[in-house]
BALOBA-1460 file (C-alpha; in Angstrom, 3 decimals):
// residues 220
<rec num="1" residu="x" x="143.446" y="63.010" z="81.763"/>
<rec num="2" residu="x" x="144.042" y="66.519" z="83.951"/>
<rec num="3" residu="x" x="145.617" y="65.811" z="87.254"/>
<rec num="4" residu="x" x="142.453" y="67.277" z="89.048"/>
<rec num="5" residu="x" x="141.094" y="64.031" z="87.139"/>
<rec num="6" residu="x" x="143.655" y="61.700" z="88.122"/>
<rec num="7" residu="x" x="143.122" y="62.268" z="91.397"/>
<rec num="8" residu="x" x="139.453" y="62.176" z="91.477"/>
<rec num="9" residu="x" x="139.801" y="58.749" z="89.962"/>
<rec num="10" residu="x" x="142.338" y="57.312" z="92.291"/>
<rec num="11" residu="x" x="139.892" y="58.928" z="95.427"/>
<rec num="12" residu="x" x="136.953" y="56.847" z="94.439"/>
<rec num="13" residu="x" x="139.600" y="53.687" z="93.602"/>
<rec num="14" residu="x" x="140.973" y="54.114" z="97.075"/>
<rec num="15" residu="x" x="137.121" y="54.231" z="98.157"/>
<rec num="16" residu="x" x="135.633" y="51.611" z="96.313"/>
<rec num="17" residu="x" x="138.511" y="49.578" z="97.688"/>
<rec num="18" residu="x" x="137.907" y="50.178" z="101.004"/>
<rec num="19" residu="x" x="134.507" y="49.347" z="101.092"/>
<rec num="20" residu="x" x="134.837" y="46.016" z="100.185"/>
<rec num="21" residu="x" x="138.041" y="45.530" z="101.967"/>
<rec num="22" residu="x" x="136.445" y="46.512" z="105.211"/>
<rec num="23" residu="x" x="133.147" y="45.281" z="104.387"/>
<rec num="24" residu="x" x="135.033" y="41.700" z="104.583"/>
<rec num="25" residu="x" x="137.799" y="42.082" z="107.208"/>
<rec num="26" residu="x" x="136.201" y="45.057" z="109.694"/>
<rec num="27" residu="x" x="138.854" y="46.429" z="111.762"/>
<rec num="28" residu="x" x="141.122" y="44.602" z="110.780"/>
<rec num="29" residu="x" x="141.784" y="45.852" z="106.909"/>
<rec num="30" residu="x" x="145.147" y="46.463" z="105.634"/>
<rec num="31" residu="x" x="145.982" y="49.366" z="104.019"/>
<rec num="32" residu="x" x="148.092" y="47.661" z="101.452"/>
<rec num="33" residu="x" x="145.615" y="45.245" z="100.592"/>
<rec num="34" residu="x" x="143.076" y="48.383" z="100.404"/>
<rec num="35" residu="x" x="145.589" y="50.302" z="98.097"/>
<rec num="36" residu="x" x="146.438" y="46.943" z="95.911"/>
<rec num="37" residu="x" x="143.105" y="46.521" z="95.354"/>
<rec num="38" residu="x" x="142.770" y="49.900" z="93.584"/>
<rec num="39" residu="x" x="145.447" y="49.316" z="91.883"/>
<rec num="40" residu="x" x="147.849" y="52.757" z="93.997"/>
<rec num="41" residu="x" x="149.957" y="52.650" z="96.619"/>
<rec num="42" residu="x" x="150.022" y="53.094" z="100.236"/>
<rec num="43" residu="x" x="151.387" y="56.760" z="99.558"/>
<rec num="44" residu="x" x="148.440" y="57.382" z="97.321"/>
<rec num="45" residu="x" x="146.240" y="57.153" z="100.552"/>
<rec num="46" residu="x" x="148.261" y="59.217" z="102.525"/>
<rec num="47" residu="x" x="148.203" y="62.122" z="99.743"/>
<rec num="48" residu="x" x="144.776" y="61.778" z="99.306"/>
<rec num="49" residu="x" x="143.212" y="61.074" z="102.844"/>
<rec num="50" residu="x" x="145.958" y="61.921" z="105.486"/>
<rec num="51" residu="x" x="145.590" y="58.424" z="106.626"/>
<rec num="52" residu="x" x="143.820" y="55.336" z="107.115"/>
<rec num="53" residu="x" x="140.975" y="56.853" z="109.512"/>
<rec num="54" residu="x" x="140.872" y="60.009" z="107.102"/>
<rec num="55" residu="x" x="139.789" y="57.619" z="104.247"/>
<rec num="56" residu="x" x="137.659" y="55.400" z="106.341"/>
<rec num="57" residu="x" x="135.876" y="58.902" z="107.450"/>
<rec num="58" residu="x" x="135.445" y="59.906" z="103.919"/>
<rec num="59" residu="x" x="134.049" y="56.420" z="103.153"/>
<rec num="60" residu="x" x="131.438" y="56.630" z="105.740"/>
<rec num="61" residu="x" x="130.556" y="60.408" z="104.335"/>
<rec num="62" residu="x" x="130.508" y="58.555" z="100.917"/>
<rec num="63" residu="x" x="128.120" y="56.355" z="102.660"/>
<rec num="64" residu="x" x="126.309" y="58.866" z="104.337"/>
<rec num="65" residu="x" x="125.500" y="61.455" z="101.725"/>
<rec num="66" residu="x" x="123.217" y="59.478" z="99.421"/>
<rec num="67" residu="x" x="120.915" y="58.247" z="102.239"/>
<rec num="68" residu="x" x="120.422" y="62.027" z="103.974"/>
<rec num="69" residu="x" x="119.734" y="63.637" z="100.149"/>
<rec num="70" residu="x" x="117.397" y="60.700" z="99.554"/>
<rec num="71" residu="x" x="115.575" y="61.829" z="102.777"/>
<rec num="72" residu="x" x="115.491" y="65.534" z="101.835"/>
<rec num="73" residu="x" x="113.679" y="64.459" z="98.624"/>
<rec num="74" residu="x" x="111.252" y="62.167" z="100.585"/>
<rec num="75" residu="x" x="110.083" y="64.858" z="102.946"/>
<rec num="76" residu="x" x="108.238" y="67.499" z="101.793"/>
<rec num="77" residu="x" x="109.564" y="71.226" z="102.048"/>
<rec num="78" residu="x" x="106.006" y="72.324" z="103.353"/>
<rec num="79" residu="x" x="105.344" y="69.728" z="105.625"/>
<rec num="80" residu="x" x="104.642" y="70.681" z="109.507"/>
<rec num="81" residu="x" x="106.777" y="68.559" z="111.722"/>
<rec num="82" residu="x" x="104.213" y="65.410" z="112.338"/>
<rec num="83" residu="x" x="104.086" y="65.495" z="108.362"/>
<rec num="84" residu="x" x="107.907" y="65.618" z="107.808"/>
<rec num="85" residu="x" x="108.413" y="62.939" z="110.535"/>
<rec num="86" residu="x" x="105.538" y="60.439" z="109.247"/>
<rec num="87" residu="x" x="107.402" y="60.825" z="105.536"/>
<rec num="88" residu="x" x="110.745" y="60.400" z="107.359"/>
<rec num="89" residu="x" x="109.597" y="57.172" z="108.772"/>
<rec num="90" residu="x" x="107.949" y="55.744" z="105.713"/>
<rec num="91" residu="x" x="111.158" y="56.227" z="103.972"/>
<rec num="92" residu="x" x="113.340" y="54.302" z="106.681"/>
<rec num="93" residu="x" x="110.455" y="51.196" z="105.845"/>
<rec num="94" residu="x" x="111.030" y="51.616" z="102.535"/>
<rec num="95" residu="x" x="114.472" y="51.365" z="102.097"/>
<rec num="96" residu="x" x="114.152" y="47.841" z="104.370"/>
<rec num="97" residu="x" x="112.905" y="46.385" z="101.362"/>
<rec num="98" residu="x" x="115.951" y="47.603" z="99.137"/>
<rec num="99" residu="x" x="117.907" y="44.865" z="97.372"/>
<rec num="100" residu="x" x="121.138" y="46.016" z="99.021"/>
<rec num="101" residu="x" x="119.539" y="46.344" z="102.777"/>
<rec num="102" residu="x" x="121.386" y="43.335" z="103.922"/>
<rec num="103" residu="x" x="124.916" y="44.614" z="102.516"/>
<rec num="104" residu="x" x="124.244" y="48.442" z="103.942"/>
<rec num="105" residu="x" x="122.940" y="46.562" z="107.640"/>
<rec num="106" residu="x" x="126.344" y="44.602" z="107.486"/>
<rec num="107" residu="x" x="128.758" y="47.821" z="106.712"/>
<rec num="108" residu="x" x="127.151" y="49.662" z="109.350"/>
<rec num="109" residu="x" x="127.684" y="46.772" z="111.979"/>
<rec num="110" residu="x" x="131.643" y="46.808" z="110.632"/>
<rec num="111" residu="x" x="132.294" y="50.073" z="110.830"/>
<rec num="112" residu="x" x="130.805" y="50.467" z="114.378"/>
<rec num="113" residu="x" x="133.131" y="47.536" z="115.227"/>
<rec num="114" residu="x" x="135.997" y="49.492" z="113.768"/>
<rec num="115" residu="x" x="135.472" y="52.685" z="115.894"/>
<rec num="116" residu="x" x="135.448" y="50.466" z="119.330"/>
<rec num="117" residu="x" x="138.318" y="49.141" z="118.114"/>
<rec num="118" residu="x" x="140.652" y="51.351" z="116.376"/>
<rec num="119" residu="x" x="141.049" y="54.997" z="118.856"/>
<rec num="120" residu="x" x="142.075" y="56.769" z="116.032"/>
<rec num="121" residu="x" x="139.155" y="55.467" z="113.506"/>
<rec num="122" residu="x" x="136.659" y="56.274" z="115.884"/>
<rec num="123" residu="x" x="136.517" y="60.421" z="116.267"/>
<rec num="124" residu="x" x="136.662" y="60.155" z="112.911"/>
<rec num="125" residu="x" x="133.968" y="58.215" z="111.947"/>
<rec num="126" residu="x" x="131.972" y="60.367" z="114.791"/>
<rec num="127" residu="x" x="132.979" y="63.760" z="112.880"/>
<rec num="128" residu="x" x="131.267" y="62.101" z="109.677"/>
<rec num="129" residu="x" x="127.997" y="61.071" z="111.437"/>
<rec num="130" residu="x" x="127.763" y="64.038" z="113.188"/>
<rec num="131" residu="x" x="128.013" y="66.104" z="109.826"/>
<rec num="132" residu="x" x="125.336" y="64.028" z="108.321"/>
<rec num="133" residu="x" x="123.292" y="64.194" z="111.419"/>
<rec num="134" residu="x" x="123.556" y="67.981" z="111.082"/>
<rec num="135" residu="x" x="121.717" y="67.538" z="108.024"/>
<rec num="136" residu="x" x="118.561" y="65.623" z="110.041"/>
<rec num="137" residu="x" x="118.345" y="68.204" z="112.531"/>
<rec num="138" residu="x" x="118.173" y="71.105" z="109.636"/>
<rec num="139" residu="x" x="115.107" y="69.000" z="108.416"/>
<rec num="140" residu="x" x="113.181" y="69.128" z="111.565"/>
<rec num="141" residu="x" x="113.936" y="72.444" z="112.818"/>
<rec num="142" residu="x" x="111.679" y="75.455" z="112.330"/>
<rec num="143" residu="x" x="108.868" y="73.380" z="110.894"/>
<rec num="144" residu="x" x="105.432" y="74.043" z="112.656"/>
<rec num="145" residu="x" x="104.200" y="72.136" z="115.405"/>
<rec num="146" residu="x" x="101.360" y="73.199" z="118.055"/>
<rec num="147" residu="x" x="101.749" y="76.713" z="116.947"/>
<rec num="148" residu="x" x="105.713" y="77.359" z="117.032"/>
<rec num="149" residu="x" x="107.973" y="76.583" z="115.008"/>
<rec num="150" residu="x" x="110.623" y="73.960" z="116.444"/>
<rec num="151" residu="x" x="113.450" y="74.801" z="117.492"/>
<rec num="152" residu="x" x="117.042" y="73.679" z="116.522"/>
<rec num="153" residu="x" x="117.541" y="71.869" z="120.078"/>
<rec num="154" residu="x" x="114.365" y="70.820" z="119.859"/>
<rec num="155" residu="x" x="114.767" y="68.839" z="116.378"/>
<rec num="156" residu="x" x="118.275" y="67.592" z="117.767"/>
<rec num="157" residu="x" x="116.770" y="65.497" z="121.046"/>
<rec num="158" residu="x" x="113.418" y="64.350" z="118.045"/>
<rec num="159" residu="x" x="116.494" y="63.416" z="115.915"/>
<rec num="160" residu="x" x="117.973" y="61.306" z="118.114"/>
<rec num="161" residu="x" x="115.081" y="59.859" z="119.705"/>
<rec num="162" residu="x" x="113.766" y="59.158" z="115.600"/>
<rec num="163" residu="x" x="116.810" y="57.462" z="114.646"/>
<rec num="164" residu="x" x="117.750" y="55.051" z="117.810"/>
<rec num="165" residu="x" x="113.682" y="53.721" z="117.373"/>
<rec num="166" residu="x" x="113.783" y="53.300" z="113.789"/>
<rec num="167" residu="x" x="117.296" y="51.987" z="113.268"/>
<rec num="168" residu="x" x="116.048" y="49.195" z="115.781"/>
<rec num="169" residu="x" x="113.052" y="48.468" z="114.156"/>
<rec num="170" residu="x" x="114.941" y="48.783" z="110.780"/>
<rec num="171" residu="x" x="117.022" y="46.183" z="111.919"/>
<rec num="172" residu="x" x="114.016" y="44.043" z="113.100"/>
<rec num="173" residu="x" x="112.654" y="44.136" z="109.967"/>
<rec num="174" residu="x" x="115.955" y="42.694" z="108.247"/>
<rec num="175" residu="x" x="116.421" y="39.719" z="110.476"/>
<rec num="176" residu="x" x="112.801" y="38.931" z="110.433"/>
<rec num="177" residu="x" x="111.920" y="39.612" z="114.300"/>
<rec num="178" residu="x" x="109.224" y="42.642" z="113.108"/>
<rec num="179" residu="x" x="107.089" y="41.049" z="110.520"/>
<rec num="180" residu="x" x="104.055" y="42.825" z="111.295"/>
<rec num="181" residu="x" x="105.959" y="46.640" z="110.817"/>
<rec num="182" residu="x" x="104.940" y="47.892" z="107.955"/>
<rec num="183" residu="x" x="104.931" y="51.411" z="106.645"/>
<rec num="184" residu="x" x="101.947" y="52.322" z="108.662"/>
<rec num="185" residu="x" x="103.787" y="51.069" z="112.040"/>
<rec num="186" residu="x" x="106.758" y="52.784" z="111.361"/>
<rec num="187" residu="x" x="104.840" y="55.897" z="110.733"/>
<rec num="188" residu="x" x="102.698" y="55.933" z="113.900"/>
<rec num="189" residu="x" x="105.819" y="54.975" z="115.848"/>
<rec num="190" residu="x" x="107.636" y="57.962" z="115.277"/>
<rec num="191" residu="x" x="104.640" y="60.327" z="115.459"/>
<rec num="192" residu="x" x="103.864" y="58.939" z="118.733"/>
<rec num="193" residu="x" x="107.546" y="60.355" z="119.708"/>
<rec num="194" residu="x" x="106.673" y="63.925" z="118.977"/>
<rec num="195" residu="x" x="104.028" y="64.196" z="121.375"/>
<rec num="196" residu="x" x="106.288" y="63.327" z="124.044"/>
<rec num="197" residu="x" x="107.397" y="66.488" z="126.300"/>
<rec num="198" residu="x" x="110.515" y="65.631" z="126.997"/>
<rec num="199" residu="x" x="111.978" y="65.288" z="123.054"/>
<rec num="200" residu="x" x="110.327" y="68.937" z="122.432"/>
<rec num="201" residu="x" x="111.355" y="70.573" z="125.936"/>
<rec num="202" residu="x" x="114.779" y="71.688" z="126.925"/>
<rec num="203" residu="x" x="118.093" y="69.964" z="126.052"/>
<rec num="204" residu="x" x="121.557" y="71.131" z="124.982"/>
<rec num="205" residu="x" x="123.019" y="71.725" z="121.914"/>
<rec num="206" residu="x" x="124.832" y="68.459" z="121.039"/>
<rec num="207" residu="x" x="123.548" y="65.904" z="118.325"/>
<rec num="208" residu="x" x="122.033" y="63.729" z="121.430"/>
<rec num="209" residu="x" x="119.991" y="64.490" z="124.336"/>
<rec num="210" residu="x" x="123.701" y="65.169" z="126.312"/>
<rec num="211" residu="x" x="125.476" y="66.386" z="123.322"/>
<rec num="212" residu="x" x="126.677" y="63.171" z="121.422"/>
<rec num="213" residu="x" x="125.882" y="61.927" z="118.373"/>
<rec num="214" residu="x" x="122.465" y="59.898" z="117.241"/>
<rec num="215" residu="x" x="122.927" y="55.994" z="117.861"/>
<rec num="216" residu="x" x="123.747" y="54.202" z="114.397"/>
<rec num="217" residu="x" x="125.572" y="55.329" z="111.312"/>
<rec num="218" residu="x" x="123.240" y="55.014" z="108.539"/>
<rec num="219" residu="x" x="120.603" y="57.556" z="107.720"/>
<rec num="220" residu="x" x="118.527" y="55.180" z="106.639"/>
């Protein structure tokens, strides 16, 4: 095995580690007991990550980055916006139904926990979602709606407003307080959001509607 391979193969270790580790114990995770469990050292996650909130940020990217490209493929390129947001929405239903919904809901409750807890963890975890969340907005903007084509701060205020409504009634679903949203609801939800002035008017050039990120962690 090349080193470039070694390493590779100690990164996801250290990963896999860590997401059970802090699936179980939240903020308060070890380090060693992360680093036994992949069978390396406490050095080995300070070579590879920096430090304990440089792996936990690469373990919410990890997280992260199958969820957004499972969006891009659920949207279609040559959607207008209402289209892209309707498909956007159906997929967020969708994935409620997933066998490991329950187990994605709970990591994204810890590691939440762990950024109010932990000063260090937190900007961290905040420079991963907003990196994914760039990702969102890039979907949204420019797509035609009314006539125009939206723009980028535009699709950052929809983004926000899209995510905090269907991350709630995600998690309504899931605990069994939504039983009548179904695809359909989810869909007209969200399309009811774009007509509203105030998500397609104005607003800075932050990930939120002052310039912070999108509630939740999870793209989905």
């Amino acid at each position: 095995m090349t080193r470039a391979e070694t390493k590779e193969r100690n990164r996801r270790a250290l990963l896999d580690a860590a997401f059970h580790v802090v699936s179980r114990d939240g903020h308060r995770a070890r380090l060693d007991e992360i680093a036994e469990r992949a069978g390396l050292t406490t050095g080995a996650v300070y070579s590879l990550f920096g430090s304990k909130s440089g792996l936990l940020g690469a373990l919410v990217t990890e997280y992260l980055q199958p969820h957004y490209e499972e969006i891009e493929r659920a949207v279609p390129a040559d959607a207008d916006l209402l289209g892209a947001v309707d498909a956007f929405a159906r997929y967020y239903r969708r994935i409620c139904d997933a066998a490991d919904a329950p187990a994605d809901q709970s990591l994204q409750f810890t590691l939440l926990d762990m950024a109010l807890h932990d000063a260090e963890v937190g900007p961290r975890l905040a420079a991963s979602v907003r990196a994914g969340e760039e990702r969102l907005i890039a979907l949204f903007t420019g797509r035609p709606h009314e006539g125009a084509p939206v723009a980028r701060r535009q699709a950052q205020r929809l983004a926000t407003a899209l995510r905090a409504v269907l991350i709630g009634l995600s998690q309504g679903v899931l605990l069994g307080l939504a039983p009548g949203a179904d695809e359909q609801y989810f869909a007209d939800t969200a399309r009811a959001l774009v007509s509203g002035a105030s998500l397609l008017d104005g607003g800075g050039e932050g990930g939120g509607p002052e310039g912070g990120p999108s509630v939740g962690l999870s793209a989905g």
